[in-house]
C-alpha positions in Angstrom: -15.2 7.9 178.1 -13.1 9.6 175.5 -10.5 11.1 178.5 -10.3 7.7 180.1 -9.2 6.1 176.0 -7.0 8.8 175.5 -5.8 7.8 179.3 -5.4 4.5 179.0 -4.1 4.4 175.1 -1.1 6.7 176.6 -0.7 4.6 179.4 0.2 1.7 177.1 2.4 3.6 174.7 4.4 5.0 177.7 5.0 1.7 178.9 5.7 0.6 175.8 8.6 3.0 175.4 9.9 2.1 178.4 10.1 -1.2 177.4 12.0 0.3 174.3 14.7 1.9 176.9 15.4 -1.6 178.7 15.4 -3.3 175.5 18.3 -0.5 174.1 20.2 -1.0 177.7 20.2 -4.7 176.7 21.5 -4.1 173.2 23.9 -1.7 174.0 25.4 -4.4 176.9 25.7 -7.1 174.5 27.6 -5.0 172.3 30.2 -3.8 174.3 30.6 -7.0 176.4 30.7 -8.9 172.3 33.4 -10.8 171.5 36.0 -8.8 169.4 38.2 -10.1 166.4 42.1 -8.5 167.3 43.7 -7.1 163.7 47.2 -7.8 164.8 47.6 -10.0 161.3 44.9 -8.2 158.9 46.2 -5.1 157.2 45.0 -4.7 153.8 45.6 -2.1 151.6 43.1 0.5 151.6 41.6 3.1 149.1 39.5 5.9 151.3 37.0 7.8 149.4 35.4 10.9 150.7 33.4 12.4 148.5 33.2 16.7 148.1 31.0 19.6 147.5 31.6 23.0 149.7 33.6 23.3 152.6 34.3 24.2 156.1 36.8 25.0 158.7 35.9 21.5 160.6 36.5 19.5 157.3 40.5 20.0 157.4 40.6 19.0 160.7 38.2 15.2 159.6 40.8 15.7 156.3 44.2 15.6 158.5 42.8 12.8 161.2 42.5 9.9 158.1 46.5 10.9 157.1 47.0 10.1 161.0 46.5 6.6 161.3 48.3 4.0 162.8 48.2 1.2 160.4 50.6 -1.9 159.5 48.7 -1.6 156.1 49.1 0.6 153.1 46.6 3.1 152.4 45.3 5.9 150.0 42.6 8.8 150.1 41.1 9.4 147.1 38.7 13.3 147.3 36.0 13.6 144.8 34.5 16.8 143.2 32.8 17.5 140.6 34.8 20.6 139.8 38.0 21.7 140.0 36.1 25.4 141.1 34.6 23.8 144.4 36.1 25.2 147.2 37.3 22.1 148.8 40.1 22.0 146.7 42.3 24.1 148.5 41.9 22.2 151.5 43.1 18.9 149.7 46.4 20.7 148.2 47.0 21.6 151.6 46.5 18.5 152.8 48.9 17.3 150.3 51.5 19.7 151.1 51.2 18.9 155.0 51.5 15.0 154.5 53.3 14.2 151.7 54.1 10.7 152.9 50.2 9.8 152.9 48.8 8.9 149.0 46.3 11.6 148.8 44.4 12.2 145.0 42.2 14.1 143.8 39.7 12.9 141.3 37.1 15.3 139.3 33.8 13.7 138.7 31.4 15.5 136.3 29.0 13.6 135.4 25.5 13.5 136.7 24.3 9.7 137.4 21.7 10.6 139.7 19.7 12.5 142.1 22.0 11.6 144.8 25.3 13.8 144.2 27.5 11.7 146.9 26.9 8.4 145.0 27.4 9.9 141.6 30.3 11.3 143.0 31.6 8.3 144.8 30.9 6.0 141.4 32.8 8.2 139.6 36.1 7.7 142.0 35.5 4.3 142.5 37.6 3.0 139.3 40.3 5.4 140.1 40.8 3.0 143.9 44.1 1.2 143.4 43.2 -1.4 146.4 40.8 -4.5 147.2 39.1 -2.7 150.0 37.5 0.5 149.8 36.3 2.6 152.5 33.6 5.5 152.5 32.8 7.9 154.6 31.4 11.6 154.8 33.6 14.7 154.1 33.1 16.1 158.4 34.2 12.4 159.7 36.6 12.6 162.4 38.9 10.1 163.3 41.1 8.3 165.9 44.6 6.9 165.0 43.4 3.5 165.2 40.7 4.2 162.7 41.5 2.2 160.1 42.8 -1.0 162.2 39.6 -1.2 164.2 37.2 -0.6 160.8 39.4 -3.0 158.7 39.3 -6.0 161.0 35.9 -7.7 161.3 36.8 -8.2 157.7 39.0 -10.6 158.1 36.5 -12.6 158.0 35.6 -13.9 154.7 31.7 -13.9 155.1 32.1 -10.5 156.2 31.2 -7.6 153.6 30.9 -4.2 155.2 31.4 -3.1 158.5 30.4 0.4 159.9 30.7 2.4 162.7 28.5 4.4 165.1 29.0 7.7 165.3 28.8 11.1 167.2 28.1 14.6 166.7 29.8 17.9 167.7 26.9 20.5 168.0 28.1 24.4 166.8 26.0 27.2 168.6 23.1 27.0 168.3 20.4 25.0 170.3 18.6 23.2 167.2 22.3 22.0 166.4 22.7 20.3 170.6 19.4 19.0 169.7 20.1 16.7 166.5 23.8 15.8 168.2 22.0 14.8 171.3 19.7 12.9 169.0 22.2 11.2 167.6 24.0 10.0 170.9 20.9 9.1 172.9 18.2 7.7 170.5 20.0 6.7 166.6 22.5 5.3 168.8 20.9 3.2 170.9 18.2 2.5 167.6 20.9 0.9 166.0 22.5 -1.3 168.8 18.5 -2.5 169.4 18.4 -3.3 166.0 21.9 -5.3 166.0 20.5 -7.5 169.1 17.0 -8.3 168.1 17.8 -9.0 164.5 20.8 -11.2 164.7 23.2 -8.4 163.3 22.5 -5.8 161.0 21.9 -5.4 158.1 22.0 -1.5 156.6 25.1 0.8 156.7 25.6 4.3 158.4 26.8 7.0 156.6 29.6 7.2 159.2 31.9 4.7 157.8 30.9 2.1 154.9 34.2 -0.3 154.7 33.6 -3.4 152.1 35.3 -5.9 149.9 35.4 -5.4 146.1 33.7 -9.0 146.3 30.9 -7.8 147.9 30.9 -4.4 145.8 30.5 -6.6 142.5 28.2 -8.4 143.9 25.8 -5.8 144.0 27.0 -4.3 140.8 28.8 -1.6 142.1 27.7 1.7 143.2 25.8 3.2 140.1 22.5 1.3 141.1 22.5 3.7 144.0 22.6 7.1 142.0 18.8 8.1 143.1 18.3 6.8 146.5 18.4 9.2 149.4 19.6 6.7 152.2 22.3 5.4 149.7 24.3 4.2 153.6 21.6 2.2 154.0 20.6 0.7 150.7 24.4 -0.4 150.4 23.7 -2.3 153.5 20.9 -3.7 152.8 21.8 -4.7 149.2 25.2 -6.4 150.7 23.1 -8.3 153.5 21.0 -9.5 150.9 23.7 -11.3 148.7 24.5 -13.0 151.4 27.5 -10.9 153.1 27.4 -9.8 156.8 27.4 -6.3 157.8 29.4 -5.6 160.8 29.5 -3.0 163.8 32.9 -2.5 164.7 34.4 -0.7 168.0 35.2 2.4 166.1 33.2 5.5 167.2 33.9 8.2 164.8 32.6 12.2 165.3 30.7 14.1 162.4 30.1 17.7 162.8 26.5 19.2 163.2 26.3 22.6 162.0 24.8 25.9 163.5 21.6 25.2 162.2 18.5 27.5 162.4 15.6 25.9 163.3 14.2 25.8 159.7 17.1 23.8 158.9 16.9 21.4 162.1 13.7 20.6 161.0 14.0 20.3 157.0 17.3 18.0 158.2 15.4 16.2 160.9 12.5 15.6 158.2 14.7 14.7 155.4 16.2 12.1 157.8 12.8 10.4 159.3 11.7 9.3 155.7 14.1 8.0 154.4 14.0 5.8 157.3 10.0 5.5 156.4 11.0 4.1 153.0 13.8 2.1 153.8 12.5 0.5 156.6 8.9 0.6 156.7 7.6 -1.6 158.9 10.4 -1.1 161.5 9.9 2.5 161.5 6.4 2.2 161.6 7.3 0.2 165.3 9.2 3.8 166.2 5.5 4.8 167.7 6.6 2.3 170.6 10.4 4.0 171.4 8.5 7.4 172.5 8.3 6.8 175.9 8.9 10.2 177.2 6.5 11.8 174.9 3.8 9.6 175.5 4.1 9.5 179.6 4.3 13.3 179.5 0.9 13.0 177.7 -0.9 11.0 179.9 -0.1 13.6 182.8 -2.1 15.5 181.1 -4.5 13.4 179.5 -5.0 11.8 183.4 -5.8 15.6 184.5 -1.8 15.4 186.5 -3.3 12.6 189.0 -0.3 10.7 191.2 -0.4 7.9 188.8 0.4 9.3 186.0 3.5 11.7 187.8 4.8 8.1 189.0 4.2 6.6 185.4 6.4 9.8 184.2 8.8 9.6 186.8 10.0 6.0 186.1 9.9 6.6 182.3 12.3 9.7 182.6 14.5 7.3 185.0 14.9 4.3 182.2 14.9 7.2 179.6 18.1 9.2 181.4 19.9 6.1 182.4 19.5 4.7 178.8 20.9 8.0 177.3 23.7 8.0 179.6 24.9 4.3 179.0 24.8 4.9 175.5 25.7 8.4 174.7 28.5 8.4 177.5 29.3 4.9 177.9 29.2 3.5 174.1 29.9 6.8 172.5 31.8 8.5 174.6 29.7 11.5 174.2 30.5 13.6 177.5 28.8 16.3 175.8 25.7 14.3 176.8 26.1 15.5 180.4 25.9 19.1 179.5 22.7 18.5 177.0 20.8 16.2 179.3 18.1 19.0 180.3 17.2 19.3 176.9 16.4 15.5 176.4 12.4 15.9 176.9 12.4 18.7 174.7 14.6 16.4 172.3 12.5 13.8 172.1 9.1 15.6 172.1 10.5 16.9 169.1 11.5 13.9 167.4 7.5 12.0 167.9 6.5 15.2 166.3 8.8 14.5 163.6 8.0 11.1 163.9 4.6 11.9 163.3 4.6 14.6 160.5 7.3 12.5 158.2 3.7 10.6 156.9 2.5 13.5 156.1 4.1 14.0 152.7 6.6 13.1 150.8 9.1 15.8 150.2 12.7 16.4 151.4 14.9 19.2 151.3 18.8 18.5 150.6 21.6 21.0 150.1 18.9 23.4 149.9 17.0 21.8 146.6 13.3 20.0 147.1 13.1 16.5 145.7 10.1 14.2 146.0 10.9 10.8 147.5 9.4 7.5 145.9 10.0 4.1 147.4 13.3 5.4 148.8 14.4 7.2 145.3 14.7 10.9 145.1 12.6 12.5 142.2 13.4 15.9 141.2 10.4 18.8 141.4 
């Protein structure tokens, strides 16, 4: 009796999931085939903030792409650090010396608001912005030419507050490292588009690229309030949305860098990830236990003993599963990297439910290699 629950419990999950994959390939239509607001007459000037601590040689290259843009409007790029020691500051008086016609500052933020470093950082540059709009994103970001004409122009639109951007990874090395960017292209992806379609929009930012309105920003009273939350992208979402604002995805797909992790790292990373998603979305992550198709089909082959149902059940689930992660990561993202990666997607996502799975289990995250607790979304130090 207990094999045949087991059977039939996995049966429904896996169908489930797949009902998750046709429901993403829905989203991710609508988006693309959405209709798109041109930016021929919106250029506003723009203050870019990219907050710092450390560096690598990938971050010049996401430095010099943002003093590439293509864009009627006037801009400037505003770095943070909290010391002048940090080694990131070479990189900026390079990137001074190499585009002198670009408004690049640096800003030194000592203080210590909060848990969260980024935000502390970012609140401290924030009254140094010379411009209306503000836009922030992470110190790796990547960018296209068009960057700032495609980010800037849903907000043409008074009634619009923030708009963000999906986002890519580019894996270094290691396997743990294709893993998360694979992650990112064929399940957060597709997450977030399902999300947009079965919510009527969105309403939480990604880390990617947070572009608002001081309106909006004052509206929430600023960026302090976020000092101690761990998903500060989201929060500042959420916390726009609920004043009223709408959050936009616009057509922009930018590319973050995933480093060489070791697997330790993957998993402290993958970990730290999963809850803050628990907190900030608790009921909707909670509902994650239905998007594990894969998982859950390749556990009924073996709950079912490998009988011809349950090999058909898998079958069709790894179809929906593949096509979904190739209309997203490749067709919405762009991702050809996806192609090469594809063999590892069951591993991937058996990974991820065990993730999915252990993220209840306590309530500790690791970040920049210090343990915090994590209470209703706010990072406590231990």
């Amino acid at each position: 009796m207990l094999a045949i629950l087991v059977e039939t419990i996995t049966t429904i999950f896996a169908l489930c999931g797949m009902g998750f994959y046709f429901a993403a390939l829905w989203s991710a239509r609508s988006f693309v085939r959405r209709k798109r607001m041109g930016a021929e007459e919106f250029h506003p000037a723009v203050s870019i903030l990219k907050p710092l601590k450390g560096f690598d040689l990938d971050m010049y290259a996401a430095f010099a792409s943002h003093c590439r843009q293509q864009y009627a409007g006037e801009y400037e790029i505003l770095f943070g650090v909290s010391s002048l020691e940090d080694p990131s500051v070479a990189a900026v008086e390079q990137l001074k010396a190499e585009f002198p016609e670009v408004a690049v500052r640096l800003v030194v933020t000592p203080e210590v608001l909060g848990a969260n470093g980024k935000v502390s950082n970012l609140a401290q540059m924030l009254p140094h912005a010379r411009f209306d709009h503000v836009l922030i994103n992470d110190s790796d970001i990547r960018v296209s030419p068009r960057y700032l004409a495609r980010v800037m122009a849903p907000l043409q639109d008074p009634q619009v507050g923030m708009v963000t951007a999906l986002y890519r990874g580019r894996a270094h090395g290691t396997v743990w490292s294709r893993l998360e960017a694979l992650g990112i292209a064929t399940d957060f992806a597709a997450g977030v588009l399902t999300a947009r379609k079965l919510e009527g929009g969105i309403r939480f930012g990604l880390g990617s690229t947070l572009a608002v309105s001081r309106a909006a920003l004052d509206a929430i009273g600023g960026l302090a309030p976020l000092a101690d939350y761990l998903a500060d992208d989201y929060e500042l979402g959420a916390r726009i949305a609920g004043k009223g604002h709408r959050v936009e995805l616009c057509d922009e797909v930018v590319e973050t860098t995933v480093p060489a992790y070791s697997f330790r790292q993957f998993w402290e990373h993958q970990l730290r990830w999963a809850r803050g998603m628990r907190d900030s979305r608790k009921t909707g992550y909670a509902g994650v236990v239905f998007t594990f198709g894969l998982p859950w089909a390749l556990l009924n082959v073996v709950a079912s003993g490998v009988d011809l149902f349950s090999l058909a059940l898998l079958s069709l689930v790894l179809a929906a599963r593949v096509t979904l992660a190739l209309a997203v990561g490749v067709g919405v993202l762009n991702d050809v990297r996806v192609l090469r990666d594809l063999w590892l997607l069951p591993l991937r996502d058996v990974i991820a439910f065990g993730v999915w799975v252990w993220s209840y289990a306590g309530n500790t995250v690791v970040w920049r290699g210090q343990e915090f607790g994590l209470k209703d979304g706010k990072l406590v130090g231990r």
